[in-house]
RODRENGU-720501 format. One line per 2 residues: number of its first residue (from 1); their letters; for each residue x, y, z negated of C-alpha. Coordinates in nm, 4 decimals, decimal comma, padded with zeros to 6 digits, always signed. Last residue first. Layout:
NUM	A	X:Y:Z ~ ...
//
This chain:
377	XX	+00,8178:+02,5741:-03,7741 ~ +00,4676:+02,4101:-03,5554
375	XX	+00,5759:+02,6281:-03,2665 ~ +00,9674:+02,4968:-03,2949
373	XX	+00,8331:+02,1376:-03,2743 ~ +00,5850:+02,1776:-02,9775
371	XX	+00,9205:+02,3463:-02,8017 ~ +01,0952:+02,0001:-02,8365
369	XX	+00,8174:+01,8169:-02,7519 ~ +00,8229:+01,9612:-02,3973
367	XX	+01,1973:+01,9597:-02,3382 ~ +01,1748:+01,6210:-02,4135
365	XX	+00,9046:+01,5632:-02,1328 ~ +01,1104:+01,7666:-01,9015
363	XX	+01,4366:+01,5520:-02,0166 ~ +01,2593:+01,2342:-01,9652
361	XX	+01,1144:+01,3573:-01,5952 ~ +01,4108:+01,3990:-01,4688
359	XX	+01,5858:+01,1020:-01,6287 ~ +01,2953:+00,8887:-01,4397
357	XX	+01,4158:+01,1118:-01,0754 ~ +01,7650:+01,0018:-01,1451
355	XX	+01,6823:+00,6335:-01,1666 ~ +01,4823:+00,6529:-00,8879
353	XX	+01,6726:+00,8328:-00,6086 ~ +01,7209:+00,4938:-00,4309
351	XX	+01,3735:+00,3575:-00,3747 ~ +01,3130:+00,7700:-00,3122
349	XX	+01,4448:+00,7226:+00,0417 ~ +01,3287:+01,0871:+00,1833
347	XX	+01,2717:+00,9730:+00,5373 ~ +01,3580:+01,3026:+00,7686
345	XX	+01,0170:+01,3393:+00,9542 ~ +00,8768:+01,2747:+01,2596
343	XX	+00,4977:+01,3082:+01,4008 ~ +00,4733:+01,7017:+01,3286
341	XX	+00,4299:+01,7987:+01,7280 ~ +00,1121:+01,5086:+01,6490
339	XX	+00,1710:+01,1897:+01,8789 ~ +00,2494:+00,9509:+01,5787
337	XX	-00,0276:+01,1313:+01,3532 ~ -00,2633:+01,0759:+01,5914
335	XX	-00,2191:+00,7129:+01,6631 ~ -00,1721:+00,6559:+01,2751
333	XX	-00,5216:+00,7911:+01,2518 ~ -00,6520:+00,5992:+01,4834
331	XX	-00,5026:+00,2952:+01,3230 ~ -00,6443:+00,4227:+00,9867
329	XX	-00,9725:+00,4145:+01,1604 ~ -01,1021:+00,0906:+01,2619
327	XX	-00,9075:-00,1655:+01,0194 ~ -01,0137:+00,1218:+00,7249
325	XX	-01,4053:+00,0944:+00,7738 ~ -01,5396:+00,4454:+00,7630
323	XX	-01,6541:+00,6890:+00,5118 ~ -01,4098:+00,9606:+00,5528
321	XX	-01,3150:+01,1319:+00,2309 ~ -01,1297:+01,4511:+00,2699
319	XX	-00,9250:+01,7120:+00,0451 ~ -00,7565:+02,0050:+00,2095
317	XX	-01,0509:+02,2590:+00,1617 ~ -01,0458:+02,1315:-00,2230
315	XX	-00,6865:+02,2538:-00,2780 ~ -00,7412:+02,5750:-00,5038
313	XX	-00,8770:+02,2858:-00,7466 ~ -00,5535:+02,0764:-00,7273
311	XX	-00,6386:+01,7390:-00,7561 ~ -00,5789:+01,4911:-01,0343
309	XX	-00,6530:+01,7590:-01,3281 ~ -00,9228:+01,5258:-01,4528
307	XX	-01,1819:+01,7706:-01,3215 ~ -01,0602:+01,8143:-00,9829
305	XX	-01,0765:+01,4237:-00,9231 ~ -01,4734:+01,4943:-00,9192
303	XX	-01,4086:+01,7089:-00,6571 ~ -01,1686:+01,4353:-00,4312
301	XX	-01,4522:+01,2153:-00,4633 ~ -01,5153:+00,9001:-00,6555
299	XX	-01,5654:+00,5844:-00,4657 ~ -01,3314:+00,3945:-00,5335
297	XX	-01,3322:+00,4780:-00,9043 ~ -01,6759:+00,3474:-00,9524
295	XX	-02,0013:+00,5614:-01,0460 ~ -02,2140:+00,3596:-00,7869
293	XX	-02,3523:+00,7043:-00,6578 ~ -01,9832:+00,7782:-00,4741
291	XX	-02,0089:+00,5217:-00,2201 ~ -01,7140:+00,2553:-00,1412
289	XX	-01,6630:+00,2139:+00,2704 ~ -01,3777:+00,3821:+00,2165
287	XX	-01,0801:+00,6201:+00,4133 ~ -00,9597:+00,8774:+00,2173
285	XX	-00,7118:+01,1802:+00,2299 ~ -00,6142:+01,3702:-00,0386
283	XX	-00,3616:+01,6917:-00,0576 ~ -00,2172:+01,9312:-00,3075
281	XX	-00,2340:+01,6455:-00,5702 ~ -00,2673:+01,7882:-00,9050
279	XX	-00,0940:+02,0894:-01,1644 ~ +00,2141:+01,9298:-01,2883
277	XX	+00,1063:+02,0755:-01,6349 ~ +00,4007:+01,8612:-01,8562
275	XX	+00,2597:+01,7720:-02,1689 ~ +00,3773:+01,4231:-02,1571
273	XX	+00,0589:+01,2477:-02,2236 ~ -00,1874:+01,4664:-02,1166
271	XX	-00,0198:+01,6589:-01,7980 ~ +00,2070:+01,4220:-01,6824
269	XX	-00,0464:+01,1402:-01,7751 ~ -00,3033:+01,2670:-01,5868
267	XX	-00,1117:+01,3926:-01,2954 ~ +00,0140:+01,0107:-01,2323
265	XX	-00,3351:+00,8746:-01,2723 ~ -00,3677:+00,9548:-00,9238
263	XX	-00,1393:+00,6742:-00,7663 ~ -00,3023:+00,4073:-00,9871
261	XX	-00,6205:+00,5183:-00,9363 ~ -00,5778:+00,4425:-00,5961
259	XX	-00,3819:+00,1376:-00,6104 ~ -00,6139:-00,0027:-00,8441
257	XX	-00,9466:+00,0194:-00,6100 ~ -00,9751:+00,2205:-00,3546
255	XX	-00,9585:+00,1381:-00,0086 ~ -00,7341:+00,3208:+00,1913
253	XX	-00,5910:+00,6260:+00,0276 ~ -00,3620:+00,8651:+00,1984
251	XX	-00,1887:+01,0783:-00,0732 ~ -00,0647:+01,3879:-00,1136
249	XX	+00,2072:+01,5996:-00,3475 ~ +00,3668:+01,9378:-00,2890
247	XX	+00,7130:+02,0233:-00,4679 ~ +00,7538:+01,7013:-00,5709
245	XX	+00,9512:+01,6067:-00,8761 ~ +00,6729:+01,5834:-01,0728
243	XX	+00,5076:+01,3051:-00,8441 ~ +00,8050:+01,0961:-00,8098
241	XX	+00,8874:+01,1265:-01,1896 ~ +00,5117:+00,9722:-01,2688
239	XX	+00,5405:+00,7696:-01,0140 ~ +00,8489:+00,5832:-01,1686
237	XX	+00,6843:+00,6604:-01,5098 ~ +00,3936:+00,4337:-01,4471
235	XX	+00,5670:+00,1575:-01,3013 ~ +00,8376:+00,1045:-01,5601
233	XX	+00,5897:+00,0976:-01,7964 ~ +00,4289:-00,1966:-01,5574
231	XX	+00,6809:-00,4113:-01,6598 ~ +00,7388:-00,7003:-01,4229
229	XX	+00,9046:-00,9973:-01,6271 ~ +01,1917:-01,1678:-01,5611
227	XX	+01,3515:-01,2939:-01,8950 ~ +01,4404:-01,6416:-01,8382
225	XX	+01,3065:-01,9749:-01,8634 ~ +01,2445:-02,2277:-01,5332
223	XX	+00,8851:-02,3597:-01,5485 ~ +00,6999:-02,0836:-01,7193
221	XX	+00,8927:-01,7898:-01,5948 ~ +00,8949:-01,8837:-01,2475
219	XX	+00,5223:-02,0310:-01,2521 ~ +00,4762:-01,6414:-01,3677
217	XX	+00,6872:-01,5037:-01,1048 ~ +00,4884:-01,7349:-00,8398
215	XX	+00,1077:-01,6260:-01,0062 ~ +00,2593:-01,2806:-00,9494
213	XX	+00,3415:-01,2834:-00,5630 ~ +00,0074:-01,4594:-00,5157
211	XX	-00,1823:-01,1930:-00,6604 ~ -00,3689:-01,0343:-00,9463
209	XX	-00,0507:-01,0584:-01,1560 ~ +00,0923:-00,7190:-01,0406
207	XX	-00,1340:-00,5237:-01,1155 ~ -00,0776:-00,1597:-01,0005
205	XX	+00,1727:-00,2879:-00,7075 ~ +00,4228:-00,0658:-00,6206
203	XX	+00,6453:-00,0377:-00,3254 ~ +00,9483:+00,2191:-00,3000
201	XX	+01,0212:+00,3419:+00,0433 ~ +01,4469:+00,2968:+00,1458
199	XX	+01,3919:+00,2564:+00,4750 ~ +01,5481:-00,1149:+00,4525
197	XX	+01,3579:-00,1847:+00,1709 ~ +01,0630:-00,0489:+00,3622
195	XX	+01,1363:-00,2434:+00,6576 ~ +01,1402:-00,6276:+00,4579
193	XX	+00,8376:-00,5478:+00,2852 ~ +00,6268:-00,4494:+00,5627
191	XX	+00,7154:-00,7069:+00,7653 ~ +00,6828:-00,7436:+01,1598
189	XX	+00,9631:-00,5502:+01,2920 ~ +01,1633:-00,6123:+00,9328
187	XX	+01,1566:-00,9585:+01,0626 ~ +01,4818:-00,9095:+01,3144
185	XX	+01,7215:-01,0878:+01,0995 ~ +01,5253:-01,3403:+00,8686
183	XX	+01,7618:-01,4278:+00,5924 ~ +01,9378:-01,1538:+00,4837
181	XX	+01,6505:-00,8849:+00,5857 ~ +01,4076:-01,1009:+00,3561
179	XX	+01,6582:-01,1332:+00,0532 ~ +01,6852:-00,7018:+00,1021
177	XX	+01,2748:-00,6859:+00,1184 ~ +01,2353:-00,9328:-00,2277
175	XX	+01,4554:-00,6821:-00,3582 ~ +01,3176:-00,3939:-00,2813
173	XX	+01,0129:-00,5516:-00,3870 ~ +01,1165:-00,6628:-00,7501
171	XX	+01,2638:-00,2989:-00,7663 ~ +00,9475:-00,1474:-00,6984
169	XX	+00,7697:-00,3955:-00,9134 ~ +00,9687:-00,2485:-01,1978
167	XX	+01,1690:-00,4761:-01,3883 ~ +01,2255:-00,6925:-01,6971
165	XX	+01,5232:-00,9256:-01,6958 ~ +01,6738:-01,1779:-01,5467
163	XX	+01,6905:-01,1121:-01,1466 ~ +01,9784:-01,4065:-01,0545
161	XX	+01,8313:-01,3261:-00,7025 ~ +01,8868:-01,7029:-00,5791
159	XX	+01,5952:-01,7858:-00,8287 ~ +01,3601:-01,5463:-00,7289
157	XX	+01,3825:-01,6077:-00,3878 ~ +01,3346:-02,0029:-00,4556
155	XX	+01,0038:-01,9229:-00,5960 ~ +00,8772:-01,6769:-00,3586
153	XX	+01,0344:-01,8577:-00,0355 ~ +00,8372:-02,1517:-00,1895
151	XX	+00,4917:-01,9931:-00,2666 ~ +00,4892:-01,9135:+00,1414
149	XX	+00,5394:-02,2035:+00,2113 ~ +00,2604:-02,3540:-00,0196
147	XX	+00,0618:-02,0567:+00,1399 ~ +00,1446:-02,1144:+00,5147
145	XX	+00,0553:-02,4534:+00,4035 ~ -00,3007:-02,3811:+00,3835
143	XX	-00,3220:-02,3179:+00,7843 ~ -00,4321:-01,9692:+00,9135
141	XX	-00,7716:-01,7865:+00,9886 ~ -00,8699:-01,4243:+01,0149
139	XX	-01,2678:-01,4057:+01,0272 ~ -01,3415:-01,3559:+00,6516
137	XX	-01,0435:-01,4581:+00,5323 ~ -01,0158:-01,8054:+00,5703
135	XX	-00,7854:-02,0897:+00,4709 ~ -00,7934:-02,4114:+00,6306
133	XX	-00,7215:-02,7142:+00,5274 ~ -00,9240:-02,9334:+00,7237
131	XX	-01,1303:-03,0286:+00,3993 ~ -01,1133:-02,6968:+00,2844
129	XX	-01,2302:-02,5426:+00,6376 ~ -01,5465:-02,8059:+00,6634
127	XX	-01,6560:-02,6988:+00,2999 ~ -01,6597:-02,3352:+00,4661
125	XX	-01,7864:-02,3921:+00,7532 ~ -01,7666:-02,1432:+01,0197
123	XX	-01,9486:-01,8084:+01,0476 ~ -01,6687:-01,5496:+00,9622
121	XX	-01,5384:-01,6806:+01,3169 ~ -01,1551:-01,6472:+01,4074
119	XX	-00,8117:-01,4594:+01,5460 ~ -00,5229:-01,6087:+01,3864
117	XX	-00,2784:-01,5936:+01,1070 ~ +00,1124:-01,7267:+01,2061
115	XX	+00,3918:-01,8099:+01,0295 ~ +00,7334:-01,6000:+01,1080
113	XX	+00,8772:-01,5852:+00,7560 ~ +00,8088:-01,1909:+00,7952
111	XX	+00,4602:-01,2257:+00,9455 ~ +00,3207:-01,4238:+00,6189
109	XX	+00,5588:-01,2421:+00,4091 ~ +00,2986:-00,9561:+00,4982
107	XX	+00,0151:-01,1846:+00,3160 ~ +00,1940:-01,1593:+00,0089
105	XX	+00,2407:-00,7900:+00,0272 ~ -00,1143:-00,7491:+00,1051
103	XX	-00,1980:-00,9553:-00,1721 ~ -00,0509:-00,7794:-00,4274
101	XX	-00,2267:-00,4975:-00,3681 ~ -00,0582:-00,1593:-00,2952
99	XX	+00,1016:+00,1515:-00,3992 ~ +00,3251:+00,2938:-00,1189
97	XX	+00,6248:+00,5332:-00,1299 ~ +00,7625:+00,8142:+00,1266
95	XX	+00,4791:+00,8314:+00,3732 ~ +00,5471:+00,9627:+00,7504
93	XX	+00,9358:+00,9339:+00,7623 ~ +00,9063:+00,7857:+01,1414
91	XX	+00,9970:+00,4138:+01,0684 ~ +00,7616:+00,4060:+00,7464
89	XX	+00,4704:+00,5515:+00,9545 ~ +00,5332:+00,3127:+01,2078
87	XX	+00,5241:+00,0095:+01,0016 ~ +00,2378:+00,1570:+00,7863
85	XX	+00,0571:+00,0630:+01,1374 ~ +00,2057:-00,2460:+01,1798
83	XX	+00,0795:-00,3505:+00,9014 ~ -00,2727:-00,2914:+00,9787
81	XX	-00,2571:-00,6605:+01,1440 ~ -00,6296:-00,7687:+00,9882
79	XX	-00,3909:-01,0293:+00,7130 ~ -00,2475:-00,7163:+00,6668
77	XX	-00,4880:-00,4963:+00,5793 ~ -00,6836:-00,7469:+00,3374
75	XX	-00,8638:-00,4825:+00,0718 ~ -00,6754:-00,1976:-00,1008
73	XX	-00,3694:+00,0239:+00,0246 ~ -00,2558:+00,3514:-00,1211
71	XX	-00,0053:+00,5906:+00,0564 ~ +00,1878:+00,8533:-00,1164
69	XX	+00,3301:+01,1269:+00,0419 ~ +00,6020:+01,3538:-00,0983
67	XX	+00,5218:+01,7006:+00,0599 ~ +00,7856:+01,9405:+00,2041
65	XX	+00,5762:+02,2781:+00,3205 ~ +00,7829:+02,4141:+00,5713
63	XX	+00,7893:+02,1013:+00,7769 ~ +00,4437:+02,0727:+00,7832
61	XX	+00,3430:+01,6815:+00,7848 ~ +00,0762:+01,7138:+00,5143
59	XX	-00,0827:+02,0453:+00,6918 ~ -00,1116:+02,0037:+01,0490
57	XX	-00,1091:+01,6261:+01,0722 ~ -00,2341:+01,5113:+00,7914
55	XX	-00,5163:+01,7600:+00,7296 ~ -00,5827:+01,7407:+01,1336
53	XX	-00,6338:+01,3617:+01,1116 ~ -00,8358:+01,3959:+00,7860
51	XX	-01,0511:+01,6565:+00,9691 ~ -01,1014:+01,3869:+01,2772
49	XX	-01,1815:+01,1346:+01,0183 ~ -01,4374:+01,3699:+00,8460
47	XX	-01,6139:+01,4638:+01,2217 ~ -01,6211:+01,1126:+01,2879
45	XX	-01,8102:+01,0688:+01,0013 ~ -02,0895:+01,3333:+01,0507
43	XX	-01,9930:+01,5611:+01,3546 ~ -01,7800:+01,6563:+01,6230
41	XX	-01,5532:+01,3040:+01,6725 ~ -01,5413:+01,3854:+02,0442
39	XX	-01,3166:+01,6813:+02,0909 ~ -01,0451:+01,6743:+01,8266
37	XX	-01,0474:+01,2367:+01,8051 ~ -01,1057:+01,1391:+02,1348
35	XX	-00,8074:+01,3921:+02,2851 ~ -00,5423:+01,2887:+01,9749
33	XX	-00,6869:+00,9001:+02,1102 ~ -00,6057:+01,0109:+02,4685
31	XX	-00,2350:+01,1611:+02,3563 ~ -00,1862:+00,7730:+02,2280
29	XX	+00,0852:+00,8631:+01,9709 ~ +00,2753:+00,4960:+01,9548
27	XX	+00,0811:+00,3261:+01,7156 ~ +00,2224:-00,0742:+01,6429
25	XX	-00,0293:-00,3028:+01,5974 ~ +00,1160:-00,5987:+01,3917
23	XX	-00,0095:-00,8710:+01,5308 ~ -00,2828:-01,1614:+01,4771
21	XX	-00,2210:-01,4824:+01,6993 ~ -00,5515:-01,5601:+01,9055
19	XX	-00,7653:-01,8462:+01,8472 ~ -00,6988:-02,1614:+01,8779
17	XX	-00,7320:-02,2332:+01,5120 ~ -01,0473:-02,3610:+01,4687
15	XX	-01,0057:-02,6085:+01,7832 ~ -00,6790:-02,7879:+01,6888
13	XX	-00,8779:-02,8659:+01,3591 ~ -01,1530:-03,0006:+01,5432
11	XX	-01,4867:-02,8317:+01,5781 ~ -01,7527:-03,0176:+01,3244
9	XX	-01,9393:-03,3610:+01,3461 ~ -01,7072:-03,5323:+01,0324
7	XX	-01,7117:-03,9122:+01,1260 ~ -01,4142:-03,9656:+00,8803
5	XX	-01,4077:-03,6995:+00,6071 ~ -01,1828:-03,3908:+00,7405
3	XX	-00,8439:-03,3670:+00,5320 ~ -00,8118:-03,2303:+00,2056
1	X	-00,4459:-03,0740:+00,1096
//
């Protein structure tokens, strides 16, 4: 990598980085935050994160009521230590499957293979970072070859998993958590990855090239042969099956972007492409930043979801967006989730219940075209 021109007037190298290591923050059902967030968060946005709180809580979490929960992650949540909090959720049965970026599963393999990302300025030097190489994320920090090492567990994982063929990224993952729990014991208390493959939580990432992960499959495929490919078919009609087989369905959306579309698409193509009327989510909860007036997917509202049959419509009351940013309250949330009477739940372990959840939804979908045929005779 570049190194600082001679005579260069800027902080040292040692100086940029002496900030403070970034953790995972781990909730642990603060019964002051629960207090903060039902009597002081009365009105405008703090009123909608205290109602998506209570929705997750109260109703989501209801034993009697057995919903598969989906979370969705956009933007740089782990590199800002939010991983800790899906952690925790993972640990306590609190969201069966995730659909996320790329890149926050690249940056988790950050904590997992024990580098570390620290504390920093948004308002250094750019040019002066690349020469010192230094990569920056707006104010979280970390040395370049965290990447190039990161790139080489990638490469060499894929290589001393024999995988030849195509796959879904949840199976990719799965694996890529199983290699990690091998050889890193103890990193599935830092890693994302590496717990939900031992939990048994699918991952999926909508696009799986637009990431780190993918650029090392595709160097994989380019340099060294073989079949592995990701197929995003695969994808689709895993959470298609997850989301029929349901009996209630929510999701926790943080962000936007692909992973939320990507999750609610799901009643779409039950319902138009495979003719099956799942009906739509009973539940959604989201925490954005994105505005609805810009027309864009993140930030379309639960209503407007209601007309592509991704949201129930006799649902609406349960349905929140809180405009907030996601590093300052999904960890409140978590906190009142964790301390909520409903804060446990029996972890469903759908990476595992796959296969027979697809064939599920195959013989509903044939059962489907089967009837179309005997209307038509």
């Amino acid at each position: 990598m570049p190194h600082r021109a001679p005579g260069s007037s800027g902080p040292s190298r040692r100086q940029v980085l002496s900030g403070k290591p970034i953790r995972y923050y781990r909730p642990n059902g603060s019964p002051e935050i629960r207090h903060l967030v039902d009597e002081g968060f009365q009105a405008f946005n703090a009123a909608r994160l205290s109602e998506a709180c209570q929705i997750f809580s109260d109703k989501m979490l209801d034993p009697e009521h057995d919903t598969t929960i989906g979370l969705t992650v956009a933007g740089a949540m782990t590199p800002a230590g939010l991983g800790g909090c899906v952690i925790e959720l993972m640990d306590r049965g609190l969201v069966d499957f995730i659909v996320s970026t790329g890149a926050n599963l690249y940056h988790d393999l950050h904590y997992a293979l024990n580098f570390t990302l620290r504390r920093g300025s948004p308002f250094l030097n750019d040019v002066e970072l690349y020469e010192d190489g230094i990569i920056r994320i707006y104010d979280v920090l970390f040395p370049a070859t965290v990447l190039l090492e990161t790139d080489a567990y990638i490469r060499d994982f894929i290589v001393r998993s024999g995988l030849n063929e195509p796959i879904a990224t949840s199976e990719f993952h799965y694996r890529l958590g199983r290699d990690l729990l091998e050889c890193y014991p103890g990193c599935e208390e830092h890693s994302v990855v590496a717990r939900a493959a031992q939990h048994g939580v699918p991952i999926y990432t909508s696009s799986p090239g637009d990431s780190s992960i993918g650029m090392n499959i595709a160097y994989h495929e380019l340099m060294n042969g073989g079949r592995l490919m990701i197929d995003p078919n695969k994808d689709v009609n895993e959470i298609c099956a997850i989301v029929l087989a349901a009996e209630r369905n929510g999701c926790v959306i943080l962000g936007g972007g692909s992973p939320k579309n990507f999750y609610l698409q799901a009643q779409p193509t039950l319902w138009e492409v495979y003719g099956i009327p799942k009906g739509g989510a009973e539940y959604f909860i989201q925490i954005t930043t994105d505005q609805v007036v810009w027309g864009g997917l993140s930030g379309a509202t639960p209503a407007e979801a209601v007309s592509w049959g991704k949201v129930n419509p006799g649902m609406l009351p349960d349905t929140v967006v809180a405009y907030c940013d996601s590093t300052i309250a999904f960890p409140l949330f978590c906190e009142y989730a964790v301390g909520s009477p409903n804060g446990r739940r029996t972890r469903k372990e759908l990476v595992h219940k796959r296969d027979e959840l697809v064939a599920a939804l195959v013989r509903e979908a044939k059962a489907v075209q089967e009837k179309k045929v005997e209307v038509r005779s």
